[in-house]
C-alpha positions in Angstrom: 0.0 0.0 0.0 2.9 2.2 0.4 4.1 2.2 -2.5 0.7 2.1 -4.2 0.6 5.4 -2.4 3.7 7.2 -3.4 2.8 6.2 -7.3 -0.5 8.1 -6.7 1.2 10.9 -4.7 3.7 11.0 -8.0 0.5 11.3 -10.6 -1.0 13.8 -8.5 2.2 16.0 -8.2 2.3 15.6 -11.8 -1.0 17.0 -12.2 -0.2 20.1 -11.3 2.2 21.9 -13.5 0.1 20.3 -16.3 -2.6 21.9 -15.2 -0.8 24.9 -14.8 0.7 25.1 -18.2 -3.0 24.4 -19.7 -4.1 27.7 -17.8 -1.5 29.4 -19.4 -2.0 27.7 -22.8 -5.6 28.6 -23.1 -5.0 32.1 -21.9 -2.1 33.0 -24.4 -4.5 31.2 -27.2 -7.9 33.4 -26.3 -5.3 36.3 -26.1 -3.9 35.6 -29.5 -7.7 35.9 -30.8 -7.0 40.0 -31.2 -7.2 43.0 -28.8 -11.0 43.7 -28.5 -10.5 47.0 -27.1 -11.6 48.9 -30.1 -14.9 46.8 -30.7 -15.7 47.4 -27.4 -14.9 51.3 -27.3 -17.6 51.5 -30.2 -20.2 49.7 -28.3 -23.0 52.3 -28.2 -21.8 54.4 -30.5 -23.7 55.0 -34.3 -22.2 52.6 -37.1 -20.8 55.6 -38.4 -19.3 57.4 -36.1 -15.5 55.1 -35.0 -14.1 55.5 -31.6 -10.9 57.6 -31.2 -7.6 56.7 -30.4 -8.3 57.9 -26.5 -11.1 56.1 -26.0 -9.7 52.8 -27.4 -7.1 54.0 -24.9 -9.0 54.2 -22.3 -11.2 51.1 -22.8 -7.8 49.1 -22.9 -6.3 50.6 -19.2 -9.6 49.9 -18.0 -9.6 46.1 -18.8 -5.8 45.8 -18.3 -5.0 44.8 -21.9 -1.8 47.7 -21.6 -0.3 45.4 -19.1 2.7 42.9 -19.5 0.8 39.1 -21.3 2.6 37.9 -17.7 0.6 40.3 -15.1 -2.9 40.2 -17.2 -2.1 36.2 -17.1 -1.8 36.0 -13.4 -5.1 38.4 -13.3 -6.9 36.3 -14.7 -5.5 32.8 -13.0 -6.0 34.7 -9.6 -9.8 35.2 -10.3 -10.0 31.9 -11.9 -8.7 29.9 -9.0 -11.6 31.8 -7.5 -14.2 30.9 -10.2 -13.9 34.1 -12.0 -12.8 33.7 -15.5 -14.2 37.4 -16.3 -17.2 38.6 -18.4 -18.1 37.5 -22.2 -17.3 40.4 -24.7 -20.8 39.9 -26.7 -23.4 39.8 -23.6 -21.4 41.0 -20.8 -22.7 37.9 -19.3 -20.3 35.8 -16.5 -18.7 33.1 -18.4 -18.6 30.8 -15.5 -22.0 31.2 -15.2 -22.8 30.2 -19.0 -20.8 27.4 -19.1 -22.6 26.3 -15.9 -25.6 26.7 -18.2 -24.3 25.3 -21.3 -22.4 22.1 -19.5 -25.3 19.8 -18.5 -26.2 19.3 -21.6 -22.8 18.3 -22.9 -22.5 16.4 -20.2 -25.9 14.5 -20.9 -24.9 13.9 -24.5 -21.4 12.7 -23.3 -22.3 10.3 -20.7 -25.2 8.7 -23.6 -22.3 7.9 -26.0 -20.1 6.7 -23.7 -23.0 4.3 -22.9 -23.7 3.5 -26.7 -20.1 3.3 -26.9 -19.8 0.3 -24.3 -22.8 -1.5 -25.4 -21.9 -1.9 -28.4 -17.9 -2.0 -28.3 -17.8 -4.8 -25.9 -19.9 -7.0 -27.6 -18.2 -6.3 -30.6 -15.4 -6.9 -29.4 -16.3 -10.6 -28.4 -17.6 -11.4 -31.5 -14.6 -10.4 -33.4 -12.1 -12.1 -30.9 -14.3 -16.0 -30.1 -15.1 -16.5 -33.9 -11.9 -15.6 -35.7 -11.9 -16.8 -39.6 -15.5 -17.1 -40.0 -17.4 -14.6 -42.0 -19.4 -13.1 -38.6 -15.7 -11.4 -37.6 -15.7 -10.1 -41.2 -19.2 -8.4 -40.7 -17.7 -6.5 -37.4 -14.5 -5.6 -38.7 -16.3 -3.5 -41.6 -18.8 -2.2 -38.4 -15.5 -1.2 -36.5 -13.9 0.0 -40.0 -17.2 2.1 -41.3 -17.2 3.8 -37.6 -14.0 4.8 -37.4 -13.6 6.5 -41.1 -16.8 8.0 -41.9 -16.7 11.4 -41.2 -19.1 12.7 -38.0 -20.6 15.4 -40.0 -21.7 13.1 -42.8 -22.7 10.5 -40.0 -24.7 12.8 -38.8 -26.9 14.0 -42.0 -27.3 10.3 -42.9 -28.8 9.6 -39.8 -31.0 12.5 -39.7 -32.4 11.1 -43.5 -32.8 8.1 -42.9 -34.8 8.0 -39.1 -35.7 12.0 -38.9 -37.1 12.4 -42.9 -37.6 8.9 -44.2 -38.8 6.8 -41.0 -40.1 10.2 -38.8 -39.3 7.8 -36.0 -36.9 10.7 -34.1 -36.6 15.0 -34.1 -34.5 16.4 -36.7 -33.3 18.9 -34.2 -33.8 20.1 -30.7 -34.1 19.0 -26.9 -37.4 17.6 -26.4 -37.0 14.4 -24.5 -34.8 11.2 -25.0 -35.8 10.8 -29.0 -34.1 13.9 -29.7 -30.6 12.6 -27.8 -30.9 9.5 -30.3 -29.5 10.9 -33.3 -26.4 12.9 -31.8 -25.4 9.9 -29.6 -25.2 7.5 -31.8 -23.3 10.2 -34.0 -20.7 11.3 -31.1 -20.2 7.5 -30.4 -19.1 6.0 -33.6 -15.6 6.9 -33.6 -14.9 6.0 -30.1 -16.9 2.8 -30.5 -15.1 1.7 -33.2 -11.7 2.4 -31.4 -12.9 0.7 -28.2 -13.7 -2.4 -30.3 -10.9 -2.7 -32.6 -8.2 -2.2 -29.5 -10.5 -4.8 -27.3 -10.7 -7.2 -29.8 -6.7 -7.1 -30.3 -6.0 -7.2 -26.5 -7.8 -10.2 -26.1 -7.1 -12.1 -28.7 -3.5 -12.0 -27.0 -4.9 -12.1 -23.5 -6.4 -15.6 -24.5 -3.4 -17.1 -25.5 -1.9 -16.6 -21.4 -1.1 -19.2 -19.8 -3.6 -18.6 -17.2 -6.6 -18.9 -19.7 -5.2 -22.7 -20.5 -5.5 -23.2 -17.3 -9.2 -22.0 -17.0 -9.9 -23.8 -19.7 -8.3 -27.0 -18.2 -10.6 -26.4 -15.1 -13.6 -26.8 -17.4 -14.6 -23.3 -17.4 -16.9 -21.9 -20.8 -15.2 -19.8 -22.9 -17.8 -16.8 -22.4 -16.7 -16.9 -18.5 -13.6 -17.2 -19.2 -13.7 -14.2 -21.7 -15.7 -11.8 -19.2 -14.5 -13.6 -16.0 -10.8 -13.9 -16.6 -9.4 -12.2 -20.0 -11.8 -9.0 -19.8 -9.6 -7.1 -16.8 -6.4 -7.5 -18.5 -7.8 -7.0 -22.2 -9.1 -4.0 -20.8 -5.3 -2.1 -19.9 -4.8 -1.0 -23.1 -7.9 0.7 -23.8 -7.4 2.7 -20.3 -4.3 4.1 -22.4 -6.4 5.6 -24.7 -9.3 6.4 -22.8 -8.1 10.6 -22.5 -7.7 10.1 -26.4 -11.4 9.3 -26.5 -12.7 11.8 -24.3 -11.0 14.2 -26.0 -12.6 13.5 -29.0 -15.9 13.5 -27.9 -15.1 17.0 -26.7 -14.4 18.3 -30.5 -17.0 15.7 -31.5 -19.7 17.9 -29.3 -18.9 20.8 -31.2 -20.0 19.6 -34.3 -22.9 17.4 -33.0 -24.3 19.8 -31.0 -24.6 22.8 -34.3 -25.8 20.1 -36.7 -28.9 18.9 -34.0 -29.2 22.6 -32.5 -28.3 21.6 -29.5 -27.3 24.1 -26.6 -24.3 23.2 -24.7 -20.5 24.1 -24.6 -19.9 22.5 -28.5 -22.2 25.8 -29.6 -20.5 28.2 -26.8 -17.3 27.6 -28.5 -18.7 28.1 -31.8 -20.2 31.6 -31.2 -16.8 32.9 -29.2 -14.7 32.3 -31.8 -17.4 33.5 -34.3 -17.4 36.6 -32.5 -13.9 36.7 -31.0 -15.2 36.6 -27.5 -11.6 35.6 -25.9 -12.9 35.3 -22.4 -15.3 32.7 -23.4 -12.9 31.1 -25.3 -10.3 31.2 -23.0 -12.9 29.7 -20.6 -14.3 26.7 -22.5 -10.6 25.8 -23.7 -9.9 25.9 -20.1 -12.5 23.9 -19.2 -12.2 20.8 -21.8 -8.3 20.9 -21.4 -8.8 20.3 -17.2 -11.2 17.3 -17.9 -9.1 15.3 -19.7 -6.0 16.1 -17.8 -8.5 15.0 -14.8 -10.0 12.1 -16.7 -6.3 11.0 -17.5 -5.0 11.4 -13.7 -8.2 9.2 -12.6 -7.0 6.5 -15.1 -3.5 6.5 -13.8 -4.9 6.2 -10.5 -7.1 3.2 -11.6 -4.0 1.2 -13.1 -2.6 -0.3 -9.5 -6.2 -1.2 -9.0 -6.7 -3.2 -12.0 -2.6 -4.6 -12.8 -1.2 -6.3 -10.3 1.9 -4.9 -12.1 2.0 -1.6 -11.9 1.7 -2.2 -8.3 4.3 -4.4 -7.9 6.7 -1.5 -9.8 5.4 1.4 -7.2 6.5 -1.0 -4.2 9.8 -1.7 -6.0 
C-alpha cells in the first residue's frame, strides 16, 4: 500500500504543472484571438461614427489589456482559481456562469455515448475475438472499419435522413425528451466505439493465448466466463491508455454534434466565441475541456494499480 501510495502521490504532483501550463495555454491562445478593445470602445456608438484613439485608450487601461501578457495572465488565474474567468465580450454575461448553463447538456450527450459506446464495443469486441476466420468477424470488422472512417458530419446527415425524414421515427433537431438525444449519440459515439472495439478485440485475442486462460480452460470453465470472467480485466489495460484520447474527441466531437442537431451546450458556446472573438469565453471553454481530460487522464492512472497487479508491484519496487 505504500508504494501504491507514493505512485499516486507521484500522478497527482504531476497534475499540477500540467494543469498549470494548460491555464497558461488557453489564456495566451484566447489572447492571441486579437485585442478587442476597439470593438468594445464602439459599443453604443452609431455605425458611423468610429471610436478615437483615446477612448480605445482608455477602454484598454480599463480592462488591463496595456499590461505585461505575464501580469494580465496571473489576473486572470488569480480570479479563476476563485471561479472568476471574467465577463463575455458579446453579452457582458459571467462566463462561469454560461458554461454552468451550457455544460449539462454536454454532459448528458457525453455520458449517452459513452454508454452507446460500451454497449456496443464490448460485444463487438467478443464477437470479433471468439469467432476468428468465420465470416461473422468479417461483418464487425467493416462495423468497427465504417465507424471509425466516416466522417461525424456526414454521419450525422445520414442519420438524420434516414430516421428524422424517411422513417419520422426521431426529431431532426432540438431538446425535447430522450428521442431527440438518439441521433447525436449514436453520432458522437461512432468513432470511439469503433476504437474501443478494434483495440478490445486485439487485447484479447492476445490475452487468450496466457497461460492462465489454458489453465481456466483446463478447469472446465466456458469460454464466455472465461472471456468476461478472466481475460476482460487484462484485455481491458490497453484501452485505459487511450481512454483521455477518447474523451478528448468526444469533446471536439460535441462541437460539431451539437450545431448540426441545434443543441445548446459548450460545442455551440465555443462556436459563437470564436465566431465573435469573445476571448474570455474562449479562454474559458478551452480551459475547461483541457482540465477534464488532464483529470479524466489522472483518474486513469490512479485506476491502473487497482486493475494490474503490475504496476503495483513497480510502485513497491
Amino acid at each position: 500500500m505504500r508504494g501504491t501510495g507514493r505512485y499516486a502521490v507521484s500522478r497527482l504532483l504531476l497534475a499540477v504543472p500540467t494543469l498549470f501550463g494548460l491555464s497558461f495555454l488557453s489564456f495566451v491562445l484566447g489572447s492571441a484571438s486579437g485585442d478587442p478593445s476597439s470593438k468594445l470602445a464602439s459599443a453604443g456608438l452609431p455605425p458611423e461614427i468610429l471610436p478615437t484613439p483615446e477612448q480605445i485608450d482608455a477602454v484598454r487601461h480599463r480592462l488591463g489589456f496595456d499590461k505585461p501578457l505575464l501580469v494580465q495572465y496571473w489576473r486572470w488565474l488569480t480570479k479563476a482559481l476563485h471561479g472568476d474567468l471574467g465577463r463575455s465580450l458579446l453579452t457582458h454575461r459571467g462566463v462561469t456562469d454560461a458554461i454552468r448553463d451550457a455544460l449539462p447538456s454536454t454532459i448528458e450527450l457525453a455520458l449517452s455515448s459513452v454508454l452507446i459506446m460500451v454497449v456496443l464495443a464490448v460485444p463487438l469486441a467478443l464477437i470479433g475475438a471468439r469467432t476468428r476466420g468465420r465470416w461473422l468477424p468479417q461483418i464487425v470488422r467493416l462495423v468497427e472499419l465504417s465507424g471509425a472512417s466516416i466522417p461525424g458530419f456526414f454521419l450525422a446527415y445520414l442519420l438524420i435522413y434516414v430516421f428524422a425524414v424517411k422513417l419520422h421515427l426521431v426529431p431532426v433537431v432540438g431538446q425535447s425528451g430522450w428521442k431527440s438525444m438518439v441521433l447525436p449519440a449514436f453520432t458522437l459515439a461512432a468513432l470511439p466505439t469503433a476504437l474501443v472495439a478494434r483495440l478490445l478485440q486485439s487485447s484479447l485475442v492476445e490475452v487468450m493465448r496466457e497461460d492462465y486462460v489454458r489453465t481456466a480452460r483446463g478447469k472446465g470453465l466456458a469460454d464466455l466466463r472465461i472471456y468476461l470472467g478472466h481475460a476482460m480485466r487484462n484485455a481491458a489495460l490497453p484501452v485505459l491508455t487511450v481512454l483521455g484520447s477518447i474523451l478528448a474527441s468526444l469533446i471536439e466531437g460535441a462541437v460539431v454534434v451539437e450545431l448540426i442537431f441545434g443543441r445548446s451546450g459548450i460545442g455551440n458556446l465555443t462556436l459563437e466565441s470564436a465566431g465573435s472573438s469573445d476571448y474570455p469565453m474562449m479562454q474559458g471553454v478551452v480551459l475547461l475541456a483541457g482540465v477534464v481530460v488532464v483529470l479524466f487522464n489522472l483518474a486513469v492512472d490512479l485506476l491502473y494499480p487497482i486493475i494490474d497487479v503490475r504496476v503495483r508491484l513497480g510502485a513497491r519496487s
